[in-house]
LUMGU-486316 format. One line per field, with one value per residue (C-alpha): x, z, y; residue number from 1. Coordinates in nm, 4 decimals. Each point is the difference from the previous one (the first is absolute). Example, Ala and Ser with C-alpha at 12.3 -4.5 7.8 and 13.67 -1.06 7.14 Angstrom:
2
x [1.2300, 0.1370]
z [0.7800, -0.0660]
y [-0.4500, 0.3440]
pos [1, 2]
This chain:
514
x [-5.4881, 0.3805, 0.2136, 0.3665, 0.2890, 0.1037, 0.3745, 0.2891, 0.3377, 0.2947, 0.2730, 0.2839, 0.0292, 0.3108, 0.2210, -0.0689, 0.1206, 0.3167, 0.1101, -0.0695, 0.2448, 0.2812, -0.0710, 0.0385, 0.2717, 0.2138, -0.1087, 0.0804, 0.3675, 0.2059, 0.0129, 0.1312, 0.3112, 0.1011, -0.1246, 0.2699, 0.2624, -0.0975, 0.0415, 0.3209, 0.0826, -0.1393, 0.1760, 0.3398, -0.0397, -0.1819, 0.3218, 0.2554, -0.1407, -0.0099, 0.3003, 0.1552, -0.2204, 0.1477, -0.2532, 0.0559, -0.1896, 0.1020, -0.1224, -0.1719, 0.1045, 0.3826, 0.0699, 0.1443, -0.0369, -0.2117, 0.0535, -0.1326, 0.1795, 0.0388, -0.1582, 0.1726, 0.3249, 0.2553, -0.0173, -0.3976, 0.0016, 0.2262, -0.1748, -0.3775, 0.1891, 0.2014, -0.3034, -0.2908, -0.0658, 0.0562, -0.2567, -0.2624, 0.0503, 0.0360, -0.3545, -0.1888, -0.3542, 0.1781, 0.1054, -0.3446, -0.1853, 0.1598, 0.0626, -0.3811, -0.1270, 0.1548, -0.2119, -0.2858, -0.0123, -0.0316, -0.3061, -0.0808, 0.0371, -0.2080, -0.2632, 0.0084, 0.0159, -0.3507, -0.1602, 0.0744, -0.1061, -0.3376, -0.0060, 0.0639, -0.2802, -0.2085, 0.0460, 0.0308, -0.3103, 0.0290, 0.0027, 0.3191, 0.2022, 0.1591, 0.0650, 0.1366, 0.2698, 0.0772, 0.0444, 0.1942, 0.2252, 0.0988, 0.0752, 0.1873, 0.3161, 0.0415, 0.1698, 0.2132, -0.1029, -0.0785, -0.3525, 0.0888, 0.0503, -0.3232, -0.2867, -0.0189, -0.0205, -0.2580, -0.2124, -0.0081, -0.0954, -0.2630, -0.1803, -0.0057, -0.1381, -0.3079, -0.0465, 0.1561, 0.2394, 0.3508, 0.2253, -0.2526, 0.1020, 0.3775, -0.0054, -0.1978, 0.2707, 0.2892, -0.1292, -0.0415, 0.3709, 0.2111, -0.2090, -0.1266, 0.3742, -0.0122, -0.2711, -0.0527, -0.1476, 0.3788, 0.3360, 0.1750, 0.4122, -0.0760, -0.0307, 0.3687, 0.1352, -0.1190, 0.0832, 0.3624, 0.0157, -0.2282, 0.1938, 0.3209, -0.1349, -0.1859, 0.3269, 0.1676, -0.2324, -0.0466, 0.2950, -0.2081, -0.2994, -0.1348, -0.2998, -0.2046, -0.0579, -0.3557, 0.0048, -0.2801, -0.2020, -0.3093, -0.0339, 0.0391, -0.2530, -0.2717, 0.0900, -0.0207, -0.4160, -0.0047, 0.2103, -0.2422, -0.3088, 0.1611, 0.1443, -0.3144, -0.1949, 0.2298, -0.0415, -0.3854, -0.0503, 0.2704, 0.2039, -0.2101, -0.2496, 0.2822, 0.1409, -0.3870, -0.0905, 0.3039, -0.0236, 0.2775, 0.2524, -0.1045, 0.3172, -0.0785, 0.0535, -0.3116, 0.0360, 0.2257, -0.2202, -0.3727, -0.1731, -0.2139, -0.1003, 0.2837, 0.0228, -0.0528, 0.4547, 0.0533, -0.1212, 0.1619, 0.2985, -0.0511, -0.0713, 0.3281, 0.1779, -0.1014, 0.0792, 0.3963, -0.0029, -0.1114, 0.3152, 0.2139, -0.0906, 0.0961, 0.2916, 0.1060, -0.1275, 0.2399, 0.3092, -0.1015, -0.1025, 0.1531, 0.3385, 0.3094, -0.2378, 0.1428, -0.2050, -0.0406, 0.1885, -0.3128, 0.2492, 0.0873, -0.3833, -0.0828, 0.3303, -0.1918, -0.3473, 0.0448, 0.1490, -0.2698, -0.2279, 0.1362, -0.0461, -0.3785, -0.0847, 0.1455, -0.0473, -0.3816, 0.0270, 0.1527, -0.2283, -0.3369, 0.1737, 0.0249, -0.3297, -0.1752, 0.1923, 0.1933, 0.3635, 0.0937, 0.3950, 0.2434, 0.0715, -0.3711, 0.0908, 0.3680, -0.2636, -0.1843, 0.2518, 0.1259, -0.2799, -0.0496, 0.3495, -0.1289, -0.2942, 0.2438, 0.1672, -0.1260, 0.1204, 0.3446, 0.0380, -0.1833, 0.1985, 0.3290, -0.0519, -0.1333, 0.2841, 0.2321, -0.1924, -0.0011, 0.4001, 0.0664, -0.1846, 0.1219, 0.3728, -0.0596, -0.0992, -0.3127, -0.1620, 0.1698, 0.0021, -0.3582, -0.1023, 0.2787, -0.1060, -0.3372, 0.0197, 0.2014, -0.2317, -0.2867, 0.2683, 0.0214, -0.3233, 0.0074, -0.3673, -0.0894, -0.2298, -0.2616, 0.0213, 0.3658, -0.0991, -0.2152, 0.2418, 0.2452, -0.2485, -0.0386, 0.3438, 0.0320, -0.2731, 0.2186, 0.3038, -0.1578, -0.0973, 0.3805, 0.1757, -0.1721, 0.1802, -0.1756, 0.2972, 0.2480, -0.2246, -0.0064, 0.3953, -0.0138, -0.3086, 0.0129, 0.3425, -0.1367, -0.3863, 0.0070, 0.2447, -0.1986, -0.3213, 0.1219, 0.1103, -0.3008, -0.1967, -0.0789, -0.0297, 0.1117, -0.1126, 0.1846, 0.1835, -0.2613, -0.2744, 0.2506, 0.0179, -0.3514, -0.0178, 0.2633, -0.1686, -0.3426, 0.1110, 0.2615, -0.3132, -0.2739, 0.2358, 0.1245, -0.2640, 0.0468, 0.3813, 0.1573, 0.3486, -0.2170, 0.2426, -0.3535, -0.2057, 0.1354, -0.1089, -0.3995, 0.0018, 0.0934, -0.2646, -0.2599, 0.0954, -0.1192, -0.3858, 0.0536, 0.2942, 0.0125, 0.0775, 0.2940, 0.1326, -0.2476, -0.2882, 0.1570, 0.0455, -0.3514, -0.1361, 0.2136, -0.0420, -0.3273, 0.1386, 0.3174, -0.1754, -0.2794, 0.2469, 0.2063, -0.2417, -0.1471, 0.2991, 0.1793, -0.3113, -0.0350, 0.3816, -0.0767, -0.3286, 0.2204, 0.2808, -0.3024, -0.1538, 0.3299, -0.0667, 0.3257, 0.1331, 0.1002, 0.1223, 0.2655, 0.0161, -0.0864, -0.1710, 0.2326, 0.3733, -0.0238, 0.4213, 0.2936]
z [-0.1873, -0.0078, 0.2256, -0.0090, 0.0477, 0.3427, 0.0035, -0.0304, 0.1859, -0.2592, 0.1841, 0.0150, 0.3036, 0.2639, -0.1945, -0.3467, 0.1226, 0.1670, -0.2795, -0.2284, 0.2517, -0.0416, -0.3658, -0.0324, 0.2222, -0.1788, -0.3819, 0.0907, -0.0203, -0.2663, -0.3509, 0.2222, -0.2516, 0.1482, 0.3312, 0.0463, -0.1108, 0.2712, 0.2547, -0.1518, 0.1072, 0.3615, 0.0745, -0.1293, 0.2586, 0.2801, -0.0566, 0.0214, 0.3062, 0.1941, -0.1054, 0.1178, 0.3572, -0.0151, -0.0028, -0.0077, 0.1471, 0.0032, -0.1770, 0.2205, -0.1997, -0.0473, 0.2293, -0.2674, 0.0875, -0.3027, -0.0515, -0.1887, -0.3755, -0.1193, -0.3338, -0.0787, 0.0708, -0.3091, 0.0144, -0.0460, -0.2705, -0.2200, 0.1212, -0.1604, -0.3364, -0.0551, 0.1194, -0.1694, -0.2904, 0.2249, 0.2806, -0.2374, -0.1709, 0.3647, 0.1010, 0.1055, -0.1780, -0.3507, -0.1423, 0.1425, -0.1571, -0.2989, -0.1033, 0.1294, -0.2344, -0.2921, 0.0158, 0.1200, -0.2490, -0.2722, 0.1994, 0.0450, -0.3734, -0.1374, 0.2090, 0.1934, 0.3463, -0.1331, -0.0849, 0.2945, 0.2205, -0.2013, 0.0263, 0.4019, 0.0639, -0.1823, 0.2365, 0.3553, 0.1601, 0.0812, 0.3496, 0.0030, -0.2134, 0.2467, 0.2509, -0.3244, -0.0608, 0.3429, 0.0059, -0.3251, 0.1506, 0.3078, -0.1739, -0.2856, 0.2859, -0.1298, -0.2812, 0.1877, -0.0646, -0.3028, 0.1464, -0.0032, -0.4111, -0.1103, 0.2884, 0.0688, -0.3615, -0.0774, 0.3402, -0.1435, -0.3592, 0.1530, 0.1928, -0.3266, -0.2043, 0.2432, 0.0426, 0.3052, 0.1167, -0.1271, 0.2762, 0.2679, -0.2006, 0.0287, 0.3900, 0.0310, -0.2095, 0.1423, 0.3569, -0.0563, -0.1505, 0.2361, 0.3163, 0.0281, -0.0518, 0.2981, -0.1017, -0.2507, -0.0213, -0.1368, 0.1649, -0.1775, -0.0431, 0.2504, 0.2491, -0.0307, -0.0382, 0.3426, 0.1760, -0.1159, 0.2177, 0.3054, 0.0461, 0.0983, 0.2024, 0.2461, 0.0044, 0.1713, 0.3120, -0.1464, -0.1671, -0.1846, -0.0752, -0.3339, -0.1545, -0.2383, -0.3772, 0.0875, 0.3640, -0.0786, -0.3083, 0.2247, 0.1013, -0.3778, -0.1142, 0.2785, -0.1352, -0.3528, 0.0072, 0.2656, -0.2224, -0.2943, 0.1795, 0.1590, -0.2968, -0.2102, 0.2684, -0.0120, -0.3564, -0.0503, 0.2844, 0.0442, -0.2682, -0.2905, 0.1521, 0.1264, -0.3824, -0.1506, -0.3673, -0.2342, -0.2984, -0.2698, -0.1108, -0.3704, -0.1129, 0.1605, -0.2245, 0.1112, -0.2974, 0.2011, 0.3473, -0.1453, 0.1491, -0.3059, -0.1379, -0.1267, -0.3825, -0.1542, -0.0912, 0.3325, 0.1422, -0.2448, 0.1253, 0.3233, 0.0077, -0.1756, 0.2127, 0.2832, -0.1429, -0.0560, 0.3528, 0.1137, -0.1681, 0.1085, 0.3711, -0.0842, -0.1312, 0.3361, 0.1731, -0.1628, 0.0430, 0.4058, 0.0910, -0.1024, 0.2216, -0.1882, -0.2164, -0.0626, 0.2760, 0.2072, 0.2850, 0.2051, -0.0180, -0.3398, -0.1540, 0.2404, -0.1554, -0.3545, 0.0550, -0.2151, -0.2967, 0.0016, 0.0088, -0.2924, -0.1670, 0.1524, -0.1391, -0.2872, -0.1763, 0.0385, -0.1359, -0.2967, -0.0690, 0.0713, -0.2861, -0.2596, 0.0696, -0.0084, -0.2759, 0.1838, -0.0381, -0.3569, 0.0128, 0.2341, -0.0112, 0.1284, 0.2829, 0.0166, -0.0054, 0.2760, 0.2412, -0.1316, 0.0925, 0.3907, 0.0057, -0.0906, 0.2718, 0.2386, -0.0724, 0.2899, 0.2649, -0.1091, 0.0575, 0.3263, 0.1055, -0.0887, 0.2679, 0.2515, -0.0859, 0.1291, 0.3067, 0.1033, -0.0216, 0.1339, 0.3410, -0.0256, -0.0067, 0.2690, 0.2284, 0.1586, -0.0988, 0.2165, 0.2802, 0.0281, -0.0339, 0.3297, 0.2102, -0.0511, 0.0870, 0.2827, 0.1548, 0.0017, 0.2057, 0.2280, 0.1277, 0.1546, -0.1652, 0.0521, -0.1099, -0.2291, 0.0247, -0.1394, -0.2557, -0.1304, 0.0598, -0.2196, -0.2833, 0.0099, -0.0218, -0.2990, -0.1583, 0.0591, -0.1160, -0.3062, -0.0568, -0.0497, -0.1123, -0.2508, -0.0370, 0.2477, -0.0068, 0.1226, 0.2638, 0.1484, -0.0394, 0.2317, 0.2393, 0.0522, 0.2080, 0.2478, 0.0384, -0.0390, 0.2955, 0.1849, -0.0029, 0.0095, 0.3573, 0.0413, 0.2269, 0.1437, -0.2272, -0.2632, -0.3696, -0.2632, -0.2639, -0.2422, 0.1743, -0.0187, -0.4054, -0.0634, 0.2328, -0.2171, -0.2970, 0.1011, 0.0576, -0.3749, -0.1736, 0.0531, -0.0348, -0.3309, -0.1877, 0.1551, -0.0305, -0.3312, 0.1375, -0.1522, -0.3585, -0.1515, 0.1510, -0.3590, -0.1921, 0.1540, -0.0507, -0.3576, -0.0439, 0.2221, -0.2767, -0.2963, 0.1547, 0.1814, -0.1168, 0.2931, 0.2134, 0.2376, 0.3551, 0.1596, -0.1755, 0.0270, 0.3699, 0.0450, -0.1694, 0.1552, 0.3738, 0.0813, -0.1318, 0.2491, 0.2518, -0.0589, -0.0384, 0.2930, 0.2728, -0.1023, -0.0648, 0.3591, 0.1764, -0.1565, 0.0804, 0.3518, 0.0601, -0.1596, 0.1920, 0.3123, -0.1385, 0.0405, -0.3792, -0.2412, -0.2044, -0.2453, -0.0735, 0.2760, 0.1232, 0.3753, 0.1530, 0.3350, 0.0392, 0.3181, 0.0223, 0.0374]
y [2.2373, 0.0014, 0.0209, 0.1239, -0.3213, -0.0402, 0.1879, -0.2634, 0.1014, -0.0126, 0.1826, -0.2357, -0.2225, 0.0708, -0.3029, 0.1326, 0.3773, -0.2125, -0.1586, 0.3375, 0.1943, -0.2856, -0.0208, 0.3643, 0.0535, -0.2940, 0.1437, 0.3255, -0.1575, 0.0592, -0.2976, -0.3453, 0.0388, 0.3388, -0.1260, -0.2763, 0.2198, 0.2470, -0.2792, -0.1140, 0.3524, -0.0513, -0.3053, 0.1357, 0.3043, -0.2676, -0.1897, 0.2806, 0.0978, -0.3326, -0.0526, 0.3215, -0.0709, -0.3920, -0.1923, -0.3290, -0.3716, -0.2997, -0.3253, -0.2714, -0.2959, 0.1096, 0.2542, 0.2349, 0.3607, 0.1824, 0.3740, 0.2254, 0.0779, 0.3518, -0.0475, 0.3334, -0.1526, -0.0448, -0.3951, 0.0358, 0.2990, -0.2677, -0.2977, 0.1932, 0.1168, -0.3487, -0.2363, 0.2093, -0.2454, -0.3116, 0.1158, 0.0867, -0.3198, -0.1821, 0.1436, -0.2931, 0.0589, 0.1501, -0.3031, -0.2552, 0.2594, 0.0480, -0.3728, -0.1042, 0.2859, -0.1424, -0.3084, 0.1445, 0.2671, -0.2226, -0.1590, 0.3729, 0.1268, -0.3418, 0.0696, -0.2882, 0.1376, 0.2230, -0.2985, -0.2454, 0.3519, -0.0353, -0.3627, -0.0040, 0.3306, -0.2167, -0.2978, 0.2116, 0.0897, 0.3582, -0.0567, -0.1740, 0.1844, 0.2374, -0.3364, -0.1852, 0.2320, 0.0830, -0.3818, 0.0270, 0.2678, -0.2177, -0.3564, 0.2065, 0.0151, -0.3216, 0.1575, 0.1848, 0.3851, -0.0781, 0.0966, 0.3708, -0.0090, -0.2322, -0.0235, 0.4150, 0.0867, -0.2276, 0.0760, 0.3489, -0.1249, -0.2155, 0.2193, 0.2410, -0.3174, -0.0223, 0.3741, 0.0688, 0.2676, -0.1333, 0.0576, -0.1849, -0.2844, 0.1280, 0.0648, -0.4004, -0.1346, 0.2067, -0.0689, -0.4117, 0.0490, 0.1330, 0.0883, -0.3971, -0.0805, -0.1831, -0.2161, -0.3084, -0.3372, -0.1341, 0.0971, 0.2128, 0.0934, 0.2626, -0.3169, -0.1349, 0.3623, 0.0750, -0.3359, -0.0051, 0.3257, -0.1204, -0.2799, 0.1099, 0.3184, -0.3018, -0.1888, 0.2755, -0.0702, -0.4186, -0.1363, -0.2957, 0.1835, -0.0389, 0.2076, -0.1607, 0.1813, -0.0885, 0.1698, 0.2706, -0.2033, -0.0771, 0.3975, 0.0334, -0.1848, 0.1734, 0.3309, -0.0417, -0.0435, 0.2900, 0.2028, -0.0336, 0.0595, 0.2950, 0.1612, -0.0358, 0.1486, 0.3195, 0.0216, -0.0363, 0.2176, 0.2589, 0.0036, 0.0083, 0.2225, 0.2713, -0.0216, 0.0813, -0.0833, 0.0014, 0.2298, -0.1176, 0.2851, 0.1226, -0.1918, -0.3142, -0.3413, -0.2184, -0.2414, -0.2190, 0.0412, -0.0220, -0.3388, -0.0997, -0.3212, -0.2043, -0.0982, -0.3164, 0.0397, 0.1057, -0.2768, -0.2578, 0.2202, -0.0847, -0.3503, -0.0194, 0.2020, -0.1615, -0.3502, 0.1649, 0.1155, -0.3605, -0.1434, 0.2874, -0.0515, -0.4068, 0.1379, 0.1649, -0.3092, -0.2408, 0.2685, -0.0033, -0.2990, -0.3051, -0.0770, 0.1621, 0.2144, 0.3456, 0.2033, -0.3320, 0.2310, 0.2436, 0.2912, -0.0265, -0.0175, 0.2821, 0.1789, -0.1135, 0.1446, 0.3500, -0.1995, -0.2737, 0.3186, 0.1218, -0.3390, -0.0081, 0.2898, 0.0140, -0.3818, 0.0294, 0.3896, -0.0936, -0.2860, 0.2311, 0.2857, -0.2648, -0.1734, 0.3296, 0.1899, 0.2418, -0.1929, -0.0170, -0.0338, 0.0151, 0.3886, 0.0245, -0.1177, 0.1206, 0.3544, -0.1077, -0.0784, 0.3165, 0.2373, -0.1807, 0.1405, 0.3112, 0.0006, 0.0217, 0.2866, 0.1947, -0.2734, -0.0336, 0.3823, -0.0123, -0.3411, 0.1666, 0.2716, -0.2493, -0.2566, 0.3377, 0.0773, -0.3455, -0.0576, 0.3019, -0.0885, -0.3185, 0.1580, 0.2608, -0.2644, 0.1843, -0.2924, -0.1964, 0.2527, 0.0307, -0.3402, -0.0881, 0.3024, -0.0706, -0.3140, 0.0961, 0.2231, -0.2574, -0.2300, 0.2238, 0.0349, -0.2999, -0.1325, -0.3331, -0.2846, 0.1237, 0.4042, -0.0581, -0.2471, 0.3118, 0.2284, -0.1943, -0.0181, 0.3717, 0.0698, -0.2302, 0.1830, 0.3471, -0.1399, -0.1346, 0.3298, 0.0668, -0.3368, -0.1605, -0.3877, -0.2255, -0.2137, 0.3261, 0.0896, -0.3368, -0.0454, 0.3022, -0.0486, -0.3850, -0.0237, 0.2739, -0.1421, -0.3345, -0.0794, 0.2877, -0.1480, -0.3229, 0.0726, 0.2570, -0.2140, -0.3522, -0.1532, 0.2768, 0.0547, -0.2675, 0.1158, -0.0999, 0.2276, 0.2427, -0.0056, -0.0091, 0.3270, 0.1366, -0.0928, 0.1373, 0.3668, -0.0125, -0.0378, 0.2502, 0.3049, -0.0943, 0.1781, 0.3409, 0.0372, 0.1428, -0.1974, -0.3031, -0.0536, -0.0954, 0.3583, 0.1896, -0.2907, 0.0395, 0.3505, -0.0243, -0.2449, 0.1928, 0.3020, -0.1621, 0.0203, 0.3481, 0.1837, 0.2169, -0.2753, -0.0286, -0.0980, 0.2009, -0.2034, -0.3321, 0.0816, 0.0856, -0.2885, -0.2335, 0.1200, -0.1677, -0.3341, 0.1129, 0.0408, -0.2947, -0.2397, 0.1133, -0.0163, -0.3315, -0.2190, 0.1637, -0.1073, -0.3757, 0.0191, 0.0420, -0.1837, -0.3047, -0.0030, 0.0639, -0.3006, -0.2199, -0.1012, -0.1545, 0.2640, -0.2785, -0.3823, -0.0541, 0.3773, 0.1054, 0.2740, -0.0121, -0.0389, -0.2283, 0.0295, -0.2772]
pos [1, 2, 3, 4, 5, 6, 7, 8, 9, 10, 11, 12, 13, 14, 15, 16, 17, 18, 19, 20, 21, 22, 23, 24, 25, 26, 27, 28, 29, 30, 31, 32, 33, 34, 35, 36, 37, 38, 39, 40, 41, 42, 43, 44, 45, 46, 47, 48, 49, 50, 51, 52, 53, 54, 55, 56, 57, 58, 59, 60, 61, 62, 63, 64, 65, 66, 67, 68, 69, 70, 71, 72, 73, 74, 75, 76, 77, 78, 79, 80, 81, 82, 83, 84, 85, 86, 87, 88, 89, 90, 91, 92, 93, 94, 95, 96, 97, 98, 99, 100, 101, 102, 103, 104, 105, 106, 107, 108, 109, 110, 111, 112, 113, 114, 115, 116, 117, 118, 119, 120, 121, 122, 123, 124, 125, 126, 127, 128, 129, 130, 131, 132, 133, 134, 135, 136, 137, 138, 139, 140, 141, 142, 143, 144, 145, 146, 147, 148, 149, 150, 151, 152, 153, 154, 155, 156, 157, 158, 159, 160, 161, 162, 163, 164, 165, 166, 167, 168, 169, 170, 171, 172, 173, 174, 175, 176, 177, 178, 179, 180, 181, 182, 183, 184, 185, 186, 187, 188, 189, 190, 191, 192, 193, 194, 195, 196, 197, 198, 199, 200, 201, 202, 203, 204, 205, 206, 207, 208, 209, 210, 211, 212, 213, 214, 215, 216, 217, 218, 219, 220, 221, 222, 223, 224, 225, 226, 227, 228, 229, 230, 231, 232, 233, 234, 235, 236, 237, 238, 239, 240, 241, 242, 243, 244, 245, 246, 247, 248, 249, 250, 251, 252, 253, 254, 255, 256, 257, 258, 259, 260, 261, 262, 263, 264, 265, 266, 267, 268, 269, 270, 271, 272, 273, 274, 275, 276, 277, 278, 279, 280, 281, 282, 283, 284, 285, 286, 287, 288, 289, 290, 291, 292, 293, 294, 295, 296, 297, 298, 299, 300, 301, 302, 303, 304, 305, 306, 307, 308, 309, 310, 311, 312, 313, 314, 315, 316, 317, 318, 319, 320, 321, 322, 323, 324, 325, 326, 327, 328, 329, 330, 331, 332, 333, 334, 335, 336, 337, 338, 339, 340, 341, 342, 343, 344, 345, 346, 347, 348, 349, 350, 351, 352, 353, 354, 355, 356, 357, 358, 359, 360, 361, 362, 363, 364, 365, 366, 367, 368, 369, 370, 371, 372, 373, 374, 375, 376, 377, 378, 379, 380, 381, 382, 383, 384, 385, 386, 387, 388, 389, 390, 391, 392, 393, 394, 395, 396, 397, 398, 399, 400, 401, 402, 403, 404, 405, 406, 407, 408, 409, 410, 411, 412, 413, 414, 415, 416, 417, 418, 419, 420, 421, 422, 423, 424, 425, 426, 427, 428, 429, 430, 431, 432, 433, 434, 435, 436, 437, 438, 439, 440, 441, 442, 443, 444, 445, 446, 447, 448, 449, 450, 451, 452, 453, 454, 455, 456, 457, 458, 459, 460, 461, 462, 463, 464, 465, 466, 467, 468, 469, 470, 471, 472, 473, 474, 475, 476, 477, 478, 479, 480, 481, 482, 483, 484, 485, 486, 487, 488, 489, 490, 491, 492, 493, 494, 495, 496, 497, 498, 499, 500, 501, 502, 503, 504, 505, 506, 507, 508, 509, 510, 511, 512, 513, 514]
């Protein structure tokens, strides 16, 4: 006797239908290059008309009044003809990525970065691959955002090497890399950056008060293993499943993506490679870290990091082509660097209309505006103690949304909240809990805002597994990680500071006052 198999339910579940209706909604926008031209054209109209209505704030730190700028105003028509070349060229992201690419598309073209992928699958039990390179994602802030042009390619390309759906291993990566920006085992520049600015917004309540670069490296640390756990949860169970099982376009290259067995050459290339990337990382060691060497000074290796990546990448590259056959001469790889040039194609059209949107707001001001009224309002309501420490990391989140530079926002934000909750209280909040509030709720928005220089970049690289892909799908895939990440690093923010614990080496939780 047979029977007939119980019925199994496979309507999608309420997320999946969510993030369908977002992705939809956001693809059903027009090609991301056209799109930042049209908002080039809202902003010039959003800045005629504030500044017609006179809008205008004024600046915590140096009381200057900011108004809005007529971007249709003769001054700004000349300054967008006479400055064109020099803000596309000034766009942050264009020239990282650009330089990086050249020495990583020699380690690209040899087929070194295939083999080490094949070489590291092999050695990473699948369990721990999505926590691996959410980890990898998070330390790689080390390298300033260099993290943006190396670790989310590669989660994609991993994923693909062990049969899963590309851009899970995209949105892991992606998420690790700018959504755990506030978290790492190592302090980072982001740690100075933002001291240099909390400092003299306390002293206006404390004239000697000093804040420590390592005033939030404790909170750091505790996030970074939450962070992974949390982000490879997402991925394994609603990521992945909401993306379903990826079927490769007709024209896809797998050659360079395939996980097999490595060769007998490839792994003589390897173990030579990797003996070239020992010395090169000596190299770097003896031009930092003897006194009077080179990049002795923190600021100026951190200033170093995308040319020593060029150099990282690009040393062992060239030693892998020769040892396995595919560097002959030196117009081999003049032809490599060549064709990573190539690659790009796509992003330098897409980062020349983003390099234009982003001035523009920058020259209108609204930036500004919105980030001051904003934080304003929250002022204003007269929150204190915890409910305002959330508050303030949910405005930070919203503004994020809108200014992209952690170090701008803070130039603006820190002179208004960290005398106010210095004083908020008996004792009140100290500067450095402050910062690491500010720094929890810059993060977790990062990865759903297209104001981010290095959104175009993702979407490009998201396109090369689904070429339908744009804002609308990166949105949707990155939203759970959003929202993940937000919730759980506010509330071991707040349980934290509830638990009285050290934010970091020398740093406070309360301002106890004169």
């Amino acid at each position: 006797m047979s029977s007939d198999p119980a019925p199994t339910d496979t309507s999608p579940s309420w997320s999946d239908r969510w993030l369908n209706r977002i992705e939809r909604t956001g693809n059903a926008l027009p090609d991301p290059v056209t799109l930042f031209f049209i908002f080039i054209a809202i902003v010039m109209v959003a800045s005629w008309i504030t500044h017609t209505a006179d809008v205008s704030v004024v600046h915590p730190g140096t009381d200057e009044t900011i108004t809005a700028d007529n971007l249709f105003s003769d001054e700004n028509i000349r300054r967008l003809f006479t400055d064109m070349a020099e803000t596309f060229a000034d766009f942050p992201p264009l020239g990282l990525v650009l330089v990086v690419m050249l020495g990583i598309g020699v380690a690209d073209k040899t087929g070194l970065i295939s083999a080490a992928l094949k070489s590291f699958v092999a050695s990473v039990p699948d369990a721990l691959l999505t926590a691996a390179l959410v980890f990898a994602g998070i330390m790689s802030s080390l390298a300033v955002d260099a993290g943006y042009v190396v670790v989310i390619p590669l989660g994609a390309v991993l994923f693909y090497g062990v049969g899963r759906h590309p851009l899970a291993g995209l949105g892991a990566a992606f998420a690790g890399v700018s959504a755990g920006f506030s978290a790492n085992l190592l302090l980072t520049s982001l740690d100075p950056l933002l001291a240099s600015f909390t400092e003299p917004a306390a002293q206006l309540i404390a004239e000697d008060y000093s804040v420590p670069v390592t005033a939030n490296w404790y909170l750091m640390i505790a996030l970074t293993p939450v962070f992974v756990v949390l982000g490879a949860y997402i991925t394994d169970t609603i990521v992945e499943p909401y993306l379903g099982e990826y079927e490769p376009p007709e024209d896809f290259d797998e050659e360079d993506a395939e996980s097999s067995e490595l060769t007998d050459e490839e792994r003589r290339g390897l173990r030579w490679a990797g003996g070239v990337t020992l010395a090169s990382i000596l190299g770097v060691v003896l031009l930092a870290v003897p006194e009077g060497a080179p990049l002795a000074e923190f600021e100026a290796l951190i200033e170093s990091i995308v040319a020593l990546m060029v150099f990282l990448f690009f040393l062992p590259g060239l030693t892998y082509g020769i040892v396995v056959g595919e560097i002959e001469d030196d117009s081999d790889v003049a032809d490599m660097m060549a064709d990573s040039m190539a690659d790009m194609g796509a992003y330098i059209v897409l980062a020349f209309a983003a390099a234009h949107f982003i001035a523009m707001f920058e020259w209108s001001n609204l930036g500004s505006i919105i980030a001051i009224s904003g934080a304003d309002a929250l002022q204003s309501i007269g929150f204190t103690g915890l409910p305002l420490l959330f508050a303030f990391i949910f405005v930070s989140a919203l503004i994020n949304l809108f200014v992209g530079s952690a170090s701008a926002k803070w130039a603006i934000m820190a002179p208004v909240f960290v005398p106010m909750l210095m004083l908020a209280g008996d004792p009140g909040y100290s500067p450095e809990t402050v910062q690491a509030a500010y720094r929890i709720g810059d993060s977790f928005t990062n990865i759903l805002t297209p104001l981010l220089p290095y959104f175009p970049l993702v979407i490009i690289f998201a396109q090369r597994y689904d070429e339908d892909a744009g804002i609308g799908s990166i949105i949707a895939l990155m939203l759970p990680y959003s929202v993940g990440f937000g919730v759980v690093s506010t509330i071991v923010f707040l349980v934290w500071v509830l638990l009285g614990l050290p934010l970091g080496p020398g740093a406070e939780l309360y301002y106890m006052g004169q």
